[in-house]
C-alpha positions, -999 to 999 in steps of 0.1 A, spaced: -197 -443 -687 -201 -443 -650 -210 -478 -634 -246 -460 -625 -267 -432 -621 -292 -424 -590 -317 -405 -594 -336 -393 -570 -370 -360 -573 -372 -343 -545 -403 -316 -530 -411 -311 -495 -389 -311 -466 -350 -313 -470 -349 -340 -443 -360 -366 -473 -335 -358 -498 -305 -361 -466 -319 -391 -455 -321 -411 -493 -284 -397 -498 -271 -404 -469 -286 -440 -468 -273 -443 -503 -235 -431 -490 -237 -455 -460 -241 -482 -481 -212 -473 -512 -187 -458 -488 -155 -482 -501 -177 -504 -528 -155 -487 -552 -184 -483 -578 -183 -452 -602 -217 -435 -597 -235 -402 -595 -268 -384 -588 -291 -369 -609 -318 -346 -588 -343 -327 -600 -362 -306 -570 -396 -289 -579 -422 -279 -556 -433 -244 -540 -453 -234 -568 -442 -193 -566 -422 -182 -596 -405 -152 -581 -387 -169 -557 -351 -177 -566 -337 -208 -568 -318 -209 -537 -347 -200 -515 -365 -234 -533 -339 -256 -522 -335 -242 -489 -296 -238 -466 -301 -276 -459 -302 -289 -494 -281 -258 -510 -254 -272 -482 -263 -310 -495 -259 -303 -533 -228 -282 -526 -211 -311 -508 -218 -336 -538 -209 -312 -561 -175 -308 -540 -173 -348 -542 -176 -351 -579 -201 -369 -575 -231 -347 -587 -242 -354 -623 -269 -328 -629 -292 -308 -608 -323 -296 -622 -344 -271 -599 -382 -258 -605 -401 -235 -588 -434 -250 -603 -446 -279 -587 -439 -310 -609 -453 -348 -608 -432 -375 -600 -429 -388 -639 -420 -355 -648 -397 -346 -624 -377 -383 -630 -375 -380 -665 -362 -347 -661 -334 -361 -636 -327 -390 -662 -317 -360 -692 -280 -355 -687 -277 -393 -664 -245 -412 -674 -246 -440 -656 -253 -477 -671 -280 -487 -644 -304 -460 -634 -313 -463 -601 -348 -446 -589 -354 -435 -554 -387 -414 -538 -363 -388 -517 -383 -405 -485 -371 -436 -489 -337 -455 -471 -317 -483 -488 -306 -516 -466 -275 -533 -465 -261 -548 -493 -289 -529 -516 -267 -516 -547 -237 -550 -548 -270 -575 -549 -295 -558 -573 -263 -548 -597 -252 -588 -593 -291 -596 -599 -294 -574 -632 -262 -588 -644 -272 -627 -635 -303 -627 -643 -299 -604 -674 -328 -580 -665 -341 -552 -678 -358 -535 -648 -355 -552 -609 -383 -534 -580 -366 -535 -547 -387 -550 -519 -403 -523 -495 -407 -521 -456 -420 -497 -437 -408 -495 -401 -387 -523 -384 -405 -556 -371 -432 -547 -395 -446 -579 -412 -466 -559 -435 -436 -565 -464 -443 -554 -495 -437 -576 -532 -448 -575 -561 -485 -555 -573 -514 -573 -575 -533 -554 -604 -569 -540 -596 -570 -522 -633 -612 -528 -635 -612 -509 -606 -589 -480 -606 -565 -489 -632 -536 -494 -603 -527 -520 -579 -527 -535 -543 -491 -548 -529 -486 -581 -521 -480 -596 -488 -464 -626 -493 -441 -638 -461 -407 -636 -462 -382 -662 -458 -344 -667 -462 -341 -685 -491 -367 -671 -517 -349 -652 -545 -358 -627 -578 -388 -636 -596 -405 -617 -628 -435 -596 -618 -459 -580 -643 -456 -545 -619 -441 -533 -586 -439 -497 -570 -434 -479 -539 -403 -460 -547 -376 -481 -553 -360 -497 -588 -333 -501 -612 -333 -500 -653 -310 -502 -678 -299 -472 -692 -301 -484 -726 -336 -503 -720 -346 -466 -703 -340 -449 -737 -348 -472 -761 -390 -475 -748 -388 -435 -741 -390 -432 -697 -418 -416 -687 -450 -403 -708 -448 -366 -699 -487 -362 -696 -492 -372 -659 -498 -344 -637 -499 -345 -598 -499 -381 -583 -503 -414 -595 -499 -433 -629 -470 -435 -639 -461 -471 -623 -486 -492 -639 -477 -471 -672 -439 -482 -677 -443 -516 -662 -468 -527 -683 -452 -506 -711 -421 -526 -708 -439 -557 -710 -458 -545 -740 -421 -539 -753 -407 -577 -746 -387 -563 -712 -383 -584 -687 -396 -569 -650 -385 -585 -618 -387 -580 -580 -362 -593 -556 -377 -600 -516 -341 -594 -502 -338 -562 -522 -350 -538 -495 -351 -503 -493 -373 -484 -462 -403 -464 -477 -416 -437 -450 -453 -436 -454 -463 -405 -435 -480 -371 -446 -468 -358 -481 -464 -321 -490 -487 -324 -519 -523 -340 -526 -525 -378 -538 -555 -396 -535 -589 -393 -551 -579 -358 -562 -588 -345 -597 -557 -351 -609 -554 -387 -596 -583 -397 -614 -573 -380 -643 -537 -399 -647 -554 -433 -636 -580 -424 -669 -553 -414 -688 -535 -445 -679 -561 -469 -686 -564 -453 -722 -527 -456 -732 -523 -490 -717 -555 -504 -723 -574 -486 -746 -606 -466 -744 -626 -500 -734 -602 -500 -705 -608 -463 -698 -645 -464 -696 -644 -492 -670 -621 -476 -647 -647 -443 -652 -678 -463 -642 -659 -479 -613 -652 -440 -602 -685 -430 -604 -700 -457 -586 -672 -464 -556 -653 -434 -554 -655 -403 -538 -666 -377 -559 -644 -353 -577 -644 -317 -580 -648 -313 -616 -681 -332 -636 -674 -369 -646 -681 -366 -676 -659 -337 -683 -628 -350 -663 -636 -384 -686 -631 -361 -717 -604 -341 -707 -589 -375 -700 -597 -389 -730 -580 -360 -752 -548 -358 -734 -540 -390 -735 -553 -399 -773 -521 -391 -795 -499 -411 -767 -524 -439 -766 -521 -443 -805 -484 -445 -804 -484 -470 -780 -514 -491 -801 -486 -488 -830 -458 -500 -812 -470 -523 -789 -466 -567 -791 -504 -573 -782 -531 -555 -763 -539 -554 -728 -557 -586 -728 -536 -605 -741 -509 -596 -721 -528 -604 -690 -534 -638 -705 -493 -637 -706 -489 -633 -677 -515 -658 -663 -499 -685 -688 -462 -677 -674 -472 -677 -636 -459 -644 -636 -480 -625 -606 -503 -599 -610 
């Protein structure tokens, strides 16, 4: 078993995927760890172009220089367009590494990123550690932990706590932007990913609250940094069908349908409108996600609700 895995989807230009690996190489060169990556590109949506002209010379010449440095694990590569859930899980298959580490490809580690979260994951015997994110230098827009805003979209807002030197790790209910670490074994054992997200958005505020249904412990660490570029994406994101679609669908696994059609009447009355009829997205919604959202009924320690009231009762923020 290698020390860990890093797995990183990728769509869009190659210059995201260089700069996440090469930030990543920066920071290991002579750590000595035993580590991989796991990659999974997707994204021109034309099936009868090869796979070579998907990835492009810049990334073929990436991939072949971590295949030439043993230290490519698996490479997945699809011509279809896939969601960011999707395309992680997929990158996860075949990962062999005891910590999974989970990068956006447009995002940058800081110094000192992998030696402190591995020595936080180990000392504070986590299940699942959010990095902190920045977005350019001398910004003091930092941001923590989520604060939850499920009546109104069934997501979150980050929060913007200031930094100082001493604060350390502290359990969070949810985090996001891009950067995080699970256990392997924790990975597995609560299944990754729900594979019925399509397009963008969801799938944070799914898994962290999934883990805490599940008794996992969830933390974020300030001095845990990784850069997050938040410019123009090469796919849609918000308030696009499909957004409000996985944000239904969320609210209906999570939180059942009495979370679903609160986050529907707070779309109809503050959102812009979609392309398809409410209603109908609502159903659509409802359907997909109905089988899932039973399994996690069955499985879960206590309903929404209740964990909220967790959460409130342990100070834990969200």
């Amino acid at each position: 078993m290698k020390d860990f895995s890093i797995i990183i989807a990728a769509r869009g230009d190659a210059i995201g995927l260089w700069a996440t690996i090469h930030s990543c190489e920066i920071e290991l060169e002579g750590q000595g760890y035993d580590y991989e990556y796991c990659l999974c590109l997707n994204g021109e949506g034309n099936q009868k172009k090869q796979k070579k002209q998907i990835m492009g010379s810049d990334v073929q010449t990436l991939v072949t220089n971590l295949q030439a440095s043993g230290k490519l694990g698996h490479l997945s590569v699809y011509q279809k367009n896939l969601s960011p859930p999707s395309a992680r899980q997929l990158a996860t298959e075949h990962a062999q590494g005891k910590y999974l580490f989970f990068f956006d490809n447009h995002c940058m580690v800081a110094k000192g990123y992998f030696k402190r979260a591995l020595h936080d994951m180990q000392h504070y015997n986590m299940d699942m550690l959010h990095s902190t994110t920045k977005w350019f230098e001398g910004d003091t827009n930092v941001c923590y932990h989520y604060e939850l805003t499920l009546n109104r979209n069934f997501w979150a807002r980050a929060s913007l706590i200031p930094e100082y030197s001493g604060i350390l790790p502290y359990r969070i209910a949810a985090g996001g932007h891009g950067g995080f670490v699970v256990r392997a074994d924790v990975w597995r054992e609560v299944g990754g990913y729900w594979d019925g997200f399509v397009g963008y958005g969801g799938e944070e505020l799914y898994f962290d609250l999934k883990m805490a249904f599940l008794g996992k412990t969830n933390w974020i660490d300030p001095k845990l940094i990784h850069w997050h570029y938040a410019g123009k994406r090469a796919y849609a994101r918000h308030y696009t069908d499909d957004f409000y679609k996985n944000m239904l669908m969320c609210a209906n696994v999570i939180g059942g349908e009495d979370w679903m059609i609160r986050v529907a009447d707070s779309f109809t009355r503050s959102f812009p409108r979609s392309h398809q009829d409410p209603y109908d997205l609502l159903m659509e919604s409802y359907y997909k996600s109905e089988g899932h959202a039973k399994y996690i009924a069955g499985i879960q320690q206590r309903n929404l609700d209740e964990q909220l009231e967790v959460f409130r009762c342990e100070g834990i923020p969200h």
